[in-house]
N, C-alpha and C positions, 0 to 999 in steps of 0.2 A: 510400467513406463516410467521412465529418470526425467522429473521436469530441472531446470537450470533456473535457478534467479535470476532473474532479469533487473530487478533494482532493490541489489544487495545494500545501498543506503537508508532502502525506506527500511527492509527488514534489521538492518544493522542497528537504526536510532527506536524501531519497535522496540528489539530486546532492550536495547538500553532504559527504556521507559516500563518495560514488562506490561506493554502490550500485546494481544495477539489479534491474531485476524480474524478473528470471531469479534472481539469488541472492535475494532478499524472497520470494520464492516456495518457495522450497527452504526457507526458516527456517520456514514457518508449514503449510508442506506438501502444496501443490497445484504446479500448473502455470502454466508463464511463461504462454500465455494467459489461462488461469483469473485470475491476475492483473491481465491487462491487460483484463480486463472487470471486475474488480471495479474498478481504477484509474477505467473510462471511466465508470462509475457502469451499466453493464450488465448486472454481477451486484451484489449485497449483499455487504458483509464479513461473517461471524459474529463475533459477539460476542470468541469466542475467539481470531480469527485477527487482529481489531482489538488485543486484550490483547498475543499475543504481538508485535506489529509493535511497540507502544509498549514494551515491555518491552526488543525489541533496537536501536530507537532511540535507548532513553534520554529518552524525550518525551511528555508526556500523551496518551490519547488527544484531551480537548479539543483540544491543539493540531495534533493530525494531521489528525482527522478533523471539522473543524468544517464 
């Protein structure tokens, strides 16, 4: 099955930080999958796991998650 990026931002400023979703995942407190289904747009963010991603970016949530 072909997933689509759904918030090609957050993964764009990851690489740029040479983070992956196994550590983003540790920061906000779930699991490398559990991430890569909220990345694929399969799960939903919470509100709060969006807050903290922007907060350890350093980057709005508009520009992450638009």
């Amino acid at each position: 099955m072909e997933y689509k990026i759904i918030y090609p931002e957050l993964m764009a400023e990851m690489a740029r930080k040479g983070i992956t979703q196994s550590k983003l995942a540790r920061v906000i407190g779930i699991g490398r999958s559990a991430m890569h289904h909220k990345i694929y747009g399969i799960r939903q963010f919470k509100a709060e796991e969006m807050i903290k991603i922007s907060e350890y970016l350093n980057k709005s949530i508009d520009e992450l998650f638009r």
